[in-house]
C-alpha positions as CSV (number, residue, x, y, z in Angstrom):
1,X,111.2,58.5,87.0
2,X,112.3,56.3,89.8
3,X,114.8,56.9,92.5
4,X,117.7,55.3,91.1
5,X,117.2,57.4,87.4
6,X,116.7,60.2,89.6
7,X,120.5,60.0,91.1
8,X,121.6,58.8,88.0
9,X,120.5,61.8,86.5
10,X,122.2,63.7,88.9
11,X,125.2,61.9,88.6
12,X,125.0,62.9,84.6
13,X,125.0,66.4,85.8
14,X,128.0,66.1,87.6
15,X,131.0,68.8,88.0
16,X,133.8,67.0,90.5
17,X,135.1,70.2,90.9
18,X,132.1,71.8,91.9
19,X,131.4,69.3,94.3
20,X,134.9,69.8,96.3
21,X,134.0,73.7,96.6
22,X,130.8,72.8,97.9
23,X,131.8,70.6,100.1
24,X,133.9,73.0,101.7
25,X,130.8,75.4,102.2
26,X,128.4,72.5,103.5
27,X,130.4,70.9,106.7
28,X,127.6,69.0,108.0
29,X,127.5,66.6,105.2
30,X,129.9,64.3,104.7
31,X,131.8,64.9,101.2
32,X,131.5,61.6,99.9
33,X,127.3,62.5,100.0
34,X,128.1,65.5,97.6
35,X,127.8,64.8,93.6
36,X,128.1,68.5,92.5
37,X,125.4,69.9,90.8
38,X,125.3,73.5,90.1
39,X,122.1,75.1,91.6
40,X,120.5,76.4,87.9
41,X,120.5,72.8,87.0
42,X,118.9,71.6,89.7
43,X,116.4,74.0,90.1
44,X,115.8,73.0,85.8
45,X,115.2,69.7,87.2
46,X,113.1,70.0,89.6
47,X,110.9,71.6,87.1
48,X,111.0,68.5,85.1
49,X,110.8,66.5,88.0
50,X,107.1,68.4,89.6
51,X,105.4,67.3,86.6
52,X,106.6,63.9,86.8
53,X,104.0,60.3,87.9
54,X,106.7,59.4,90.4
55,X,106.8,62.8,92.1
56,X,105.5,61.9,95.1
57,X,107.9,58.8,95.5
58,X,110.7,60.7,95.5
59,X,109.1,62.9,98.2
60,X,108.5,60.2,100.2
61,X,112.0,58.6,99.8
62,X,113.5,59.9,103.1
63,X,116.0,60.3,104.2
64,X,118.1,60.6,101.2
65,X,121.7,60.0,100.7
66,X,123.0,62.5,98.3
67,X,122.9,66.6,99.5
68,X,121.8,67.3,95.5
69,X,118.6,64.8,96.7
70,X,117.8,67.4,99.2
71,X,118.4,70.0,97.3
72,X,115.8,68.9,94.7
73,X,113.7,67.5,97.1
74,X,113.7,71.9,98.5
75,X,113.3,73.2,95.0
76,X,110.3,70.4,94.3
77,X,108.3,71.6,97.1
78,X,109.2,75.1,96.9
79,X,107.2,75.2,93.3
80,X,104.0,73.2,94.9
81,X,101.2,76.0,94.4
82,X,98.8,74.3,96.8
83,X,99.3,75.3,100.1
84,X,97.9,72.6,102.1
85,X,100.0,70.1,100.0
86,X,102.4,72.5,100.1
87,X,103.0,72.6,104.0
88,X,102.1,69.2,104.3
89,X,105.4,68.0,102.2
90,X,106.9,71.1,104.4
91,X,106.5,69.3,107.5
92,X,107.7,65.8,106.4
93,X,110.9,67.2,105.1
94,X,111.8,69.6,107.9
95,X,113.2,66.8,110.4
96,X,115.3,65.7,107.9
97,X,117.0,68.8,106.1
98,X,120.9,68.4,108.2
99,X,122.6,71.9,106.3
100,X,122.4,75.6,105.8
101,X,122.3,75.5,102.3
102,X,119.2,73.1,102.3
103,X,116.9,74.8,104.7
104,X,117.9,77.9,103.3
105,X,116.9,77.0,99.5
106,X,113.8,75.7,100.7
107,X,111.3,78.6,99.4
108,X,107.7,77.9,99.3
109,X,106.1,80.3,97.2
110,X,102.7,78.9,98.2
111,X,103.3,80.2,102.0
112,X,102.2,83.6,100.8
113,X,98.7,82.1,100.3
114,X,97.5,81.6,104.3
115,X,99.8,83.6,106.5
116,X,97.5,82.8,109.6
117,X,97.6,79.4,108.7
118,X,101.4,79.5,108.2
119,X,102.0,81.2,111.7
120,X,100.6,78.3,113.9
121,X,103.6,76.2,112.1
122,X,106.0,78.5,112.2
123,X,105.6,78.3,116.0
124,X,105.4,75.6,116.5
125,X,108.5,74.8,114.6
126,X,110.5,77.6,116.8
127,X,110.2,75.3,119.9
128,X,111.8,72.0,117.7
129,X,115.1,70.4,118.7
130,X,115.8,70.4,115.6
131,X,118.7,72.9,114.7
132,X,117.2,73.6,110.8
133,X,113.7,73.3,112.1
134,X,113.8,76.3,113.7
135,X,116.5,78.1,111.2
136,X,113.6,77.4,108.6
137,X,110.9,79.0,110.8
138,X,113.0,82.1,111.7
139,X,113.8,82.1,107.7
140,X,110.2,82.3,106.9
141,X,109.2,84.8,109.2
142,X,112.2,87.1,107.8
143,X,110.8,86.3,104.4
144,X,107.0,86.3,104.8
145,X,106.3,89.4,107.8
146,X,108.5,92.2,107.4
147,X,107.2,94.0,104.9
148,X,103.1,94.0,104.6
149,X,101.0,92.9,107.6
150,X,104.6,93.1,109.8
151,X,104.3,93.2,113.9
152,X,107.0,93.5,116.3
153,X,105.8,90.4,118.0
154,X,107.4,88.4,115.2
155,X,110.7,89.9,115.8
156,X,110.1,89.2,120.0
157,X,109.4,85.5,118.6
158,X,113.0,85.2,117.2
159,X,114.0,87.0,120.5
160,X,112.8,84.4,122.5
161,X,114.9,81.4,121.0
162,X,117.5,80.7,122.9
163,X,120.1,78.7,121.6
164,X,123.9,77.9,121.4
165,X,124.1,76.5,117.9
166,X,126.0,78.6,115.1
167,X,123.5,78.2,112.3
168,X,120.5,79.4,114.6
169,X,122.0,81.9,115.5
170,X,123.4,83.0,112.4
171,X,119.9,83.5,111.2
172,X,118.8,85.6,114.2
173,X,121.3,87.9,113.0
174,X,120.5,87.5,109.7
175,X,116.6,88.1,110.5
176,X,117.5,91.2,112.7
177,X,119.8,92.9,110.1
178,X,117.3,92.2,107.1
179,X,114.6,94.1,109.6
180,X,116.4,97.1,110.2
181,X,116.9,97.4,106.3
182,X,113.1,97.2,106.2
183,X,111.3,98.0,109.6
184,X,114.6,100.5,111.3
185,X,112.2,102.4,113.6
186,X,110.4,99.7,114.7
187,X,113.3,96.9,114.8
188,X,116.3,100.0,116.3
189,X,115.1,99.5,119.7
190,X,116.0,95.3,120.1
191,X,119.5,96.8,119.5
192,X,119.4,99.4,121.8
193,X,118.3,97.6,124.5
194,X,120.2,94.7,123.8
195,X,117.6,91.7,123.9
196,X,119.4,89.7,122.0
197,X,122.9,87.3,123.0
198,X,126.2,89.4,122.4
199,X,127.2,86.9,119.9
200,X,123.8,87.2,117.6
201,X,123.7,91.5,118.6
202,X,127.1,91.9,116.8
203,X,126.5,89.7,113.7
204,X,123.2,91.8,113.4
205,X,125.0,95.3,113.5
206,X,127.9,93.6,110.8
207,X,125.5,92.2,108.2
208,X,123.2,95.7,108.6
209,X,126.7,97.9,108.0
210,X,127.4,95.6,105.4
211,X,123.9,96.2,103.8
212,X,123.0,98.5,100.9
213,X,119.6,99.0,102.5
214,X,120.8,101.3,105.6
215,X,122.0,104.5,105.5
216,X,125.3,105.8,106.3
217,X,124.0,107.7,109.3
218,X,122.6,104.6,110.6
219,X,125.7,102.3,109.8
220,X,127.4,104.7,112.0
221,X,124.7,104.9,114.6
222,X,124.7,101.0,114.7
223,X,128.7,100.9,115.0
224,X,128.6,102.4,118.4
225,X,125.9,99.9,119.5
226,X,128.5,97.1,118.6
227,X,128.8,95.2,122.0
228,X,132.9,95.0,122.7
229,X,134.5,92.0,124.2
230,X,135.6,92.1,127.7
């Protein structure tokens, strides 16, 4: 399956209406770039897709110019069971992923396979310019190292990026709240002591009162942390 049967495939999977709520929720791609393509579908053919001879064309068809391209090109690698190959497609991918929804989606499920391995990327990718570089990395260390095998000097590593942009940050926040739901003795004192910015601190505390995972004693607890404007 070639590139162009690729998009026209996706354009036979098109929902117009879909595509203008999407747009709305992706503001870093253009709207025109959008198709709309429900996620199940896409996911269905990427499937299809993995198993394909021409695979690794469309892998190597960068950069794209539909968002639903990216999106399968995520779900493609995220079903790659090797985990060399796997990381490999990872890293020529990365520079050009340019939305949340994108780097977000992109799940390798072969990452669990060498976490050692898998740490020397992910920091290197935490010192990228690149503003979905380094959401991805924070992203897989919330995903891969707080439950078994998890250290407190993963969370200083997302304490140590410094940055001004929104989606960054916005995954700091969302890394800290998902560790107090799983690690809240260990994670409680980065709130306490306030080591992160005020901005990230406070998104933390919302999504963890928002959370089913913490307690009501600790939502309270975690209120009065809350860092008020001056």
């Amino acid at each position: 399956m070639n590139i162009k049967a690729i998009v026209k495939e996706l354009f036979k999977l098109q929902d117009k209406t879909y595509a203008a709520f999407n747009s709305g929720l992706i503001p870093t791609v253009e709207q025109d770039r959008v198709i709309g393509v429900r996620t199940p579908e896409l996911k269905n053919f990427a499937k299809t897709l993995a198993k394909d001879k021409d695979k690794d064309l469309f892998l190597q068809s960068l950069p794209h110019q539909y968002f639903e391209e990216n999106q399968l090109h995520a779900f493609v690698i995220s079903i790659e069971k090797d985990f060399d190959k796997c990381l490999a497609e990872v890293e020529a991918f990365l520079p050009y992923v340019d939305n949340w929804a994108t780097c977000d989606q992109l799940l390798p499920k072969a990452f669990k396979k060498n976490p050692e391995k898998l740490l020397v990327h992910i920091r290197k990718w935490l010192k990228s310019d690149h503003t979905y570089t380094v959401r991805f990395a924070i992203g897989v260390l919330m995903r891969q190292f707080l439950d078994d095998g998890f250290d407190t000097k993963y969370a200083d590593m997302v304490v140590k990026v410094k940055s001004e942009e929104y989606y960054i940050n916005m995954m700091r926040a969302w890394y800290f709240a998902t560790a107090l739901a799983k690690q809240y003795d260990a994670i409680l004192p980065y709130i306490e002591e306030k080591r992160l910015d005020t901005w990230s601190h406070n998104k933390a505390i919302q999504k963890s009162i928002e959370s089913y995972r913490i307690t009501d004693e600790q939502k309270k607890y975690l209120k009065s942390l809350k860092i008020k404007d001056k």
